[in-house]
DRENTIZA-435185 format. One record per residue (C-alpha): x, z, y; residue number from 1; residue in one letter. Coordinates in Angstrom, 2 decimals, always signed. Example, Ala and Ser with C-alpha at 12.3 -4.5 7.8 and 13.67 -1.06 7.14 Angstrom:
<atoms>
+---------+---------+---------+-----+---------+
|      xx |      zz |      yy | num | residuo |
+---------+---------+---------+-----+---------+
|  +12.30 |   +7.80 |   -4.50 |   1 |       A |
|  +13.67 |   +7.14 |   -1.06 |   2 |       S |
+---------+---------+---------+-----+---------+
</atoms>
This chain:
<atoms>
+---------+---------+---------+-----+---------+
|      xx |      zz |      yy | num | residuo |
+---------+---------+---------+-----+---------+
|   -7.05 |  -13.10 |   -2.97 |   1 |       X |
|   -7.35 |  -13.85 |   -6.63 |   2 |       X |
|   -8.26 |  -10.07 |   -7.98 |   3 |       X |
|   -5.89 |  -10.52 |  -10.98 |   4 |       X |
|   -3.11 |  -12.19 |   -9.40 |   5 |       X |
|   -3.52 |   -9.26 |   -7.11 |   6 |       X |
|   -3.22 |   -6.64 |   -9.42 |   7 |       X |
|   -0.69 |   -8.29 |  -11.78 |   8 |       X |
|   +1.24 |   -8.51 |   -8.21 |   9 |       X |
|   +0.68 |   -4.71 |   -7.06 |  10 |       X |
|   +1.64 |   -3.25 |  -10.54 |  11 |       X |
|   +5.05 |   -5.48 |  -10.09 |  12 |       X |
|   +6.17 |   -3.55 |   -6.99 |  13 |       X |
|   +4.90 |   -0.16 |   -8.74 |  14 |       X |
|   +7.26 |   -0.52 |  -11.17 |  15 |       X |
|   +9.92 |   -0.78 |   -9.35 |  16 |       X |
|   +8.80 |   +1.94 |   -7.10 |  17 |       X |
|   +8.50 |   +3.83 |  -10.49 |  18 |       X |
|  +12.07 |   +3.19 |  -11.40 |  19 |       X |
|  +13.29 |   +4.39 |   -8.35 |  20 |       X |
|  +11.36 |   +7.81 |   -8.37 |  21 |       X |
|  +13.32 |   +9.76 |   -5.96 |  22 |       X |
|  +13.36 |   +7.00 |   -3.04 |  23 |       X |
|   +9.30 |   +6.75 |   -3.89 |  24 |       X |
|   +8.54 |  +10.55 |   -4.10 |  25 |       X |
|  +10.55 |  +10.76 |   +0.03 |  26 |       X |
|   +8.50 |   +7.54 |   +1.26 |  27 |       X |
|   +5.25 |   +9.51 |   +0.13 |  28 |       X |
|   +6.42 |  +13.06 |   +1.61 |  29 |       X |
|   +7.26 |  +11.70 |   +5.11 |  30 |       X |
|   +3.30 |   +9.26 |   +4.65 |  31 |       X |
|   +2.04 |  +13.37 |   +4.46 |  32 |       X |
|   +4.02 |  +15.24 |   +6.91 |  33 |       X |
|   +3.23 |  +11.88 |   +9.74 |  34 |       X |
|   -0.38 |  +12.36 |   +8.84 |  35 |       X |
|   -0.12 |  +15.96 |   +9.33 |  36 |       X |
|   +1.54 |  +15.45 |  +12.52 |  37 |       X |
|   -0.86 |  +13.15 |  +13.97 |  38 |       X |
|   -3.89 |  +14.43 |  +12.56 |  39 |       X |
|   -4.15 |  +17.77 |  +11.51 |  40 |       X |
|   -3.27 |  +19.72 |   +8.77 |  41 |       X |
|   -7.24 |  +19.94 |   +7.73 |  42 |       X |
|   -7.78 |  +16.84 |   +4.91 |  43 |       X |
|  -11.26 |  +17.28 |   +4.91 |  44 |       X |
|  -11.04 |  +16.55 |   +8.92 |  45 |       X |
|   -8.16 |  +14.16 |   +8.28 |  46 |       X |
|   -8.98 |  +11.40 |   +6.34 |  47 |       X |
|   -5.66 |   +9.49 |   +6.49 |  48 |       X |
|   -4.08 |  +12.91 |   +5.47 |  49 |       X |
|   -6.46 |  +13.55 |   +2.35 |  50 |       X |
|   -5.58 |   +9.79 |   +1.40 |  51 |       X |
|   -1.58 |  +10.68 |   +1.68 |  52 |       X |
|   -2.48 |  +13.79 |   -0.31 |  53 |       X |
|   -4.23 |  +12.13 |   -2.97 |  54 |       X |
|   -1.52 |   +9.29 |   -3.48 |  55 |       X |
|   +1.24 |  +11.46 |   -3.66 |  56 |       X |
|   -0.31 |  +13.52 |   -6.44 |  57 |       X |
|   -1.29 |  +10.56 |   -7.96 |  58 |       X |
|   +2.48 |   +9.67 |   -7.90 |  59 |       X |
|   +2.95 |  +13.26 |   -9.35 |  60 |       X |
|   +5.22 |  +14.30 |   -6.25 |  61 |       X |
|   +5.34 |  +18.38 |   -6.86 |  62 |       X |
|   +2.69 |  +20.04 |   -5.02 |  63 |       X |
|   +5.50 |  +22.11 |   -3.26 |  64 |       X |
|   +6.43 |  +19.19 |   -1.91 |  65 |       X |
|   +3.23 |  +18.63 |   -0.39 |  66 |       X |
|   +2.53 |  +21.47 |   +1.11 |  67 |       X |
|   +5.99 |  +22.05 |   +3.06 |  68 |       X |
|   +5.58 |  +18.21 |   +4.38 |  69 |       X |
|   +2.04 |  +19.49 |   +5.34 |  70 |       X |
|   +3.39 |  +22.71 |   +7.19 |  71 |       X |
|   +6.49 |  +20.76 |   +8.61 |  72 |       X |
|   +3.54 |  +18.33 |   +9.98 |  73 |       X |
|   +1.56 |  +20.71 |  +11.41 |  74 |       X |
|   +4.66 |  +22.61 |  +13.03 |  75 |       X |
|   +4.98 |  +25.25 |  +10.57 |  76 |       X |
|   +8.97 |  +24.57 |  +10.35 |  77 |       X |
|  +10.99 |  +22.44 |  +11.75 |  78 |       X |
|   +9.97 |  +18.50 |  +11.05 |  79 |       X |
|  +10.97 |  +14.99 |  +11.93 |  80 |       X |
|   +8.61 |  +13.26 |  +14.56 |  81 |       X |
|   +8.14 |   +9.97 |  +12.50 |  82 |       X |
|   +7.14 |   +6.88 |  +14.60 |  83 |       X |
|   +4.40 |   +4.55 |  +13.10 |  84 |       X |
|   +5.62 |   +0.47 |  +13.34 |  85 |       X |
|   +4.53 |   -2.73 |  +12.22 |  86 |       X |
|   +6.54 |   -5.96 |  +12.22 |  87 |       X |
|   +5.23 |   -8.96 |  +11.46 |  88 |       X |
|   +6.93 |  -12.20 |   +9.86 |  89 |       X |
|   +6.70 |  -14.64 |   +7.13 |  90 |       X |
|   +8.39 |  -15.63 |   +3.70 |  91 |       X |
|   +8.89 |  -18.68 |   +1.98 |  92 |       X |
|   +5.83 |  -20.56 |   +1.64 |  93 |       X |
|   +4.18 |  -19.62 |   +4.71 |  94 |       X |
|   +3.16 |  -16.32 |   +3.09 |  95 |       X |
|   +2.31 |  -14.03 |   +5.86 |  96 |       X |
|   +4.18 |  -10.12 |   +6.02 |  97 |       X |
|   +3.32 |   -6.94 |   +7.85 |  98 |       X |
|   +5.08 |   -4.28 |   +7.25 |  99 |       X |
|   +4.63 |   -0.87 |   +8.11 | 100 |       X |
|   +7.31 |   +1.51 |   +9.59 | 101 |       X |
|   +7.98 |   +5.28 |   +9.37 | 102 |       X |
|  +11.08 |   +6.09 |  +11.27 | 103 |       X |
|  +12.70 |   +8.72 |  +13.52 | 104 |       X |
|  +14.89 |   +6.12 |  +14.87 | 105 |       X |
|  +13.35 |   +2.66 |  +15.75 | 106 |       X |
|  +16.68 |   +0.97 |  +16.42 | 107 |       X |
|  +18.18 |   +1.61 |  +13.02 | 108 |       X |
|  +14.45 |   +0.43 |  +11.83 | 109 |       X |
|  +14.56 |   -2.65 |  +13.85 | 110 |       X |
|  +18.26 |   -3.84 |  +12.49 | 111 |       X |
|  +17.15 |   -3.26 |   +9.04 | 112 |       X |
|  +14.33 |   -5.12 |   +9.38 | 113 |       X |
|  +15.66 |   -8.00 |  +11.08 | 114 |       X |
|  +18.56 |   -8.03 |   +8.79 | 115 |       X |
|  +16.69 |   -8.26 |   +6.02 | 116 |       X |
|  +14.40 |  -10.85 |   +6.71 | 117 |       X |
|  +17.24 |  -13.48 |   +8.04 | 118 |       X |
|  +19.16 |  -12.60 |   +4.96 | 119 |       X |
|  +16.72 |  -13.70 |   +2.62 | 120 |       X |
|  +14.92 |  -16.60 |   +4.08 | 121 |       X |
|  +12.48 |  -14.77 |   +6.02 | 122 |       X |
|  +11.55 |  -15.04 |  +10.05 | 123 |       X |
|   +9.97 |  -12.17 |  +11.77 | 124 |       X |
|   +7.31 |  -13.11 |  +14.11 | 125 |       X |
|   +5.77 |  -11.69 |  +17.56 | 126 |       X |
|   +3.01 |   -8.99 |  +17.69 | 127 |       X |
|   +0.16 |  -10.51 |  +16.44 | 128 |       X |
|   +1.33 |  -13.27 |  +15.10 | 129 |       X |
|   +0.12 |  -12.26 |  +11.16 | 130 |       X |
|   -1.22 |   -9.08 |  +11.89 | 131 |       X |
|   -4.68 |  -10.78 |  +12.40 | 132 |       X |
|   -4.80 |  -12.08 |   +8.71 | 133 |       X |
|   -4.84 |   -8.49 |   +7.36 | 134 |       X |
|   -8.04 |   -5.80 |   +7.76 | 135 |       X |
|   -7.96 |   -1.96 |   +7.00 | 136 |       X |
|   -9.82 |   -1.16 |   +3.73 | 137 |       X |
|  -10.06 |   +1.59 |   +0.65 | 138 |       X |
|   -8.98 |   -0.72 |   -2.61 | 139 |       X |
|   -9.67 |   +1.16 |   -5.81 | 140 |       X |
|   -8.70 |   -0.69 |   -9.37 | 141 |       X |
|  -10.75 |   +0.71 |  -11.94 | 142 |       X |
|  -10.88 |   +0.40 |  -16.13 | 143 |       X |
|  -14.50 |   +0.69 |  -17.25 | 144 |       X |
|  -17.69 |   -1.31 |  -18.36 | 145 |       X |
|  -19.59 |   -3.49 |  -15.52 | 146 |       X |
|  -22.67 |   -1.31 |  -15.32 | 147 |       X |
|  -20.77 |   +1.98 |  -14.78 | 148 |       X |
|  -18.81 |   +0.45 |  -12.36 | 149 |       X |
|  -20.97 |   -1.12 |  -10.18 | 150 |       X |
|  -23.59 |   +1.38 |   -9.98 | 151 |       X |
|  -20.66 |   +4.54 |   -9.46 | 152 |       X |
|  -18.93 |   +2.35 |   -6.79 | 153 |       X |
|  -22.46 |   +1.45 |   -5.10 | 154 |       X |
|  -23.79 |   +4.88 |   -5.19 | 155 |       X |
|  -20.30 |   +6.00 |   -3.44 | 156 |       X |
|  -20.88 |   +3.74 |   -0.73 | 157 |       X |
|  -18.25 |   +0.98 |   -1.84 | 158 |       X |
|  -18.76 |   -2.61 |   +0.21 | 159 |       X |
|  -17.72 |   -4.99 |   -2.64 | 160 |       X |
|  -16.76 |   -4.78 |   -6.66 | 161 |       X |
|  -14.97 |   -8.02 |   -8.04 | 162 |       X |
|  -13.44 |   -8.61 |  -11.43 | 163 |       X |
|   -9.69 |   -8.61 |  -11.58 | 164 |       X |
|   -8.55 |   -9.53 |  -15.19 | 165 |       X |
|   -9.90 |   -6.65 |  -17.39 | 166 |       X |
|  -10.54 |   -4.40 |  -14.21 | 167 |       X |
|  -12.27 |   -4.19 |  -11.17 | 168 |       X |
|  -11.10 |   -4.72 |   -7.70 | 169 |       X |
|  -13.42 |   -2.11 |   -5.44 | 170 |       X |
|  -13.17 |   -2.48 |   -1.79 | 171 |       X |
|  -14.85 |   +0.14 |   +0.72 | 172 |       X |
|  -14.23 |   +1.40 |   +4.51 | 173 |       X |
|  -10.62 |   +3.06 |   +5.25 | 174 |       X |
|  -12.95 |   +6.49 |   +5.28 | 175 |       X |
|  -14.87 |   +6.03 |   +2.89 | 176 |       X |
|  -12.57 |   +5.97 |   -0.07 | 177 |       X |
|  -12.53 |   +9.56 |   -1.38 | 178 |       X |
|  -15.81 |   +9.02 |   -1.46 | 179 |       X |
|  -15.92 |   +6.53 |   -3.64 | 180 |       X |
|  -13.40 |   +7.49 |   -5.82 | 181 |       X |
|  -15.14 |  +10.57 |   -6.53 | 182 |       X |
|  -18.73 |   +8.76 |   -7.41 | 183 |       X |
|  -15.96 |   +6.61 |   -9.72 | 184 |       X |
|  -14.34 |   +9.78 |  -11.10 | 185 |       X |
|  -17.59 |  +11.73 |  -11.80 | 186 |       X |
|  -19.19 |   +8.72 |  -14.18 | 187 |       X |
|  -15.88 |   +9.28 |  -15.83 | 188 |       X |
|  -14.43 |   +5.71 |  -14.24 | 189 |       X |
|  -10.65 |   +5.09 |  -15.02 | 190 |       X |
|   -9.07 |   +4.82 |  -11.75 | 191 |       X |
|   -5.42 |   +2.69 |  -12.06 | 192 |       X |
|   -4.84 |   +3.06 |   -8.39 | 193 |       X |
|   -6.46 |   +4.08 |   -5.11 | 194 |       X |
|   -5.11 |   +3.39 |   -1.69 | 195 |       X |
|   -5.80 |   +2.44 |   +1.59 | 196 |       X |
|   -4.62 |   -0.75 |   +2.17 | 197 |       X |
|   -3.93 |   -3.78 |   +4.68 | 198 |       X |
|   -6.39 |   -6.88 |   +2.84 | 199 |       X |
|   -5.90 |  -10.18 |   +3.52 | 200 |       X |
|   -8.57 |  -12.69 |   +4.78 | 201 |       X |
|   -6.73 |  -15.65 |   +2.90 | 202 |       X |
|   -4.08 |  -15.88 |   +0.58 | 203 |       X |
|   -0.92 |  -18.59 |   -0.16 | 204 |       X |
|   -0.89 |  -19.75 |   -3.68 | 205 |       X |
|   +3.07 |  -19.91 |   -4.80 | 206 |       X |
|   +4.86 |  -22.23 |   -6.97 | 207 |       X |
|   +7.73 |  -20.52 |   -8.97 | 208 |       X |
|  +10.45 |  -21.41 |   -6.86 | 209 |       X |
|   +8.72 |  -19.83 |   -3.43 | 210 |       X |
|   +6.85 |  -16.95 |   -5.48 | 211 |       X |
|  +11.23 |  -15.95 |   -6.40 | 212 |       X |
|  +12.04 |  -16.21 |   -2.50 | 213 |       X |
|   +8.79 |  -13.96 |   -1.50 | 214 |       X |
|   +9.71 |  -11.26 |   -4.31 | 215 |       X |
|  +13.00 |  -11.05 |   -3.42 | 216 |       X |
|  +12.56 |  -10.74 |   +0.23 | 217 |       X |
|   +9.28 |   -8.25 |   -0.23 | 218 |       X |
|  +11.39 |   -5.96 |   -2.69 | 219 |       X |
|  +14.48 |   -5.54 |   -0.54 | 220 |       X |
|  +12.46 |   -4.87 |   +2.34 | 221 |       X |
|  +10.89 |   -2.07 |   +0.49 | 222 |       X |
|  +13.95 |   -0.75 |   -0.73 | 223 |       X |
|  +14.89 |   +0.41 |   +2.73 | 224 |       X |
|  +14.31 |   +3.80 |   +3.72 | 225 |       X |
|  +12.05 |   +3.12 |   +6.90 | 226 |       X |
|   +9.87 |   +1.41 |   +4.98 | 227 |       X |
|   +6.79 |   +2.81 |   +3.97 | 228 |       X |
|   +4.37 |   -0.39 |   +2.59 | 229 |       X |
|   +4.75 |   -4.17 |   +2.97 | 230 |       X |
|   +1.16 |   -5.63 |   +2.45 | 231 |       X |
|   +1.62 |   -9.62 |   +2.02 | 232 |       X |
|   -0.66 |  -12.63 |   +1.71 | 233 |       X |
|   +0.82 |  -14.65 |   -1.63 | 234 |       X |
|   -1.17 |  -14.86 |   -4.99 | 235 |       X |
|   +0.59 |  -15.65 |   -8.28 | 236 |       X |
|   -1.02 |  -17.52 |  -11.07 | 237 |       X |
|   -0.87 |  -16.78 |  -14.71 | 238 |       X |
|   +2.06 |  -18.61 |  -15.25 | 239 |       X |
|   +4.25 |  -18.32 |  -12.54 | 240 |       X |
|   +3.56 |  -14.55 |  -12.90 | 241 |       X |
|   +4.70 |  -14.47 |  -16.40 | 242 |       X |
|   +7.77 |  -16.81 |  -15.08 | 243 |       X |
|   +9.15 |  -14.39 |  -12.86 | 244 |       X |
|   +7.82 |  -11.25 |  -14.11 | 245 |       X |
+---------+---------+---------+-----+---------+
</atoms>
């Protein structure tokens, strides 16, 4: 995937997360409290917990927040028992979806779903069917001069650095991103965003028309409330960015 296209791409969907704080800040809180749940309440023993942690704080979510989806997690009060699923489909274009699923009711989840893709052009697939496209890693986009940011990202252990626009694209193992991030933060590395992510092997370059269809469909699927990410195949170019942005 095209690293600026990417980021151009990711920092769409932010926004709207951003403008729609509230529904952002519970997605985050119920990430924590499932990693809690399934993993311990120990980050440093946890990794997918310290990673929930770390992007709700980067999200500025209230570190009260935190710590009572932490406690309700690790059965300190009462807590929801979230469910982890993926369904897989594809939007217009052939652009592949997987999305991921928090829920404490997987019926309501699958309706939703469904619903949404047939109402906007999309078909949901079997098991397997996209999920193959897609691989677990840390992505890290970063603001600073080549040489600092190869040699910090390196040193931390990161398996790849790659231009995107005027910042880098930093890709490393699921675990291994605090690490990195840290070897970023300590040679004083701007980091835009850090997550742990589902990467595509190959990506679908859209035209206008398809690139409106894919937004659309990825948008209202995360607007629902059992949604927690939808990672997606497409790249936009310059111009069809800057036609539907």
């Amino acid at each position: 995937m095209a690293g600026h296209s990417k980021w151009a791409n990711t920092r769409h969907r932010k926004g709207r997360q951003d403008a729609k704080r509230g529904k952002l800040f519970a997605k985050l809180i119920r990430a924590v409290e499932a990693a809690a749940r399934q993993g311990g309440t120990d980050p440093d023993g946890n990794a997918t917990l310290f990673n929930a942690i770390q992007k709700a704080k980067d999200a500025s979510v209230p570190r009260d927040n935190i710590e009572r989806a932490i406690a309700r997690g690790g059965g300190g009060v009462d807590g929801v028992d979230y469910e982890e699923i993926w369904y897989e489909g594809y939007a217009a274009g052939g652009v592949a979806l997987y999305v991921q699923i928090l829920t404490d009711n997987r019926n309501r989840a699958a309706a939703d779903v469904r619903a949404t893709f047939n109402r906007l052009g999309g078909s949901l697939g079997e098991p397997g069917s996209v999920g193959y496209l897609f691989e677990q890693k840390g992505l890290i986009i970063a603001a600073g001069d080549e040489d600092t940011v190869m040699l910090a990202a390196l040193e931390g252990g990161a398996e790849d650095v790659a231009p995107a626009g005027e910042l880098w694209e930093i890709l490393c193992a699921p675990g291994d991103l605090g690490t990195v991030r840290a070897s970023l933060e300590t040679a004083e590395v701007t980091i835009e965003d850090a997550d742990v992510t589902q990467y595509p092997s190959t990506s679908v370059v859209l035209d206008e028309p398809n690139a409106r269809k894919v937004l659309r469909l990825v948008e209202a699927l995360e607007d629902l409330d059992d949604v927690q990410e939808v990672f997606a195949n497409f790249d936009l170019p310059d111009d069809v960015l800057e036609a539907v942005g």
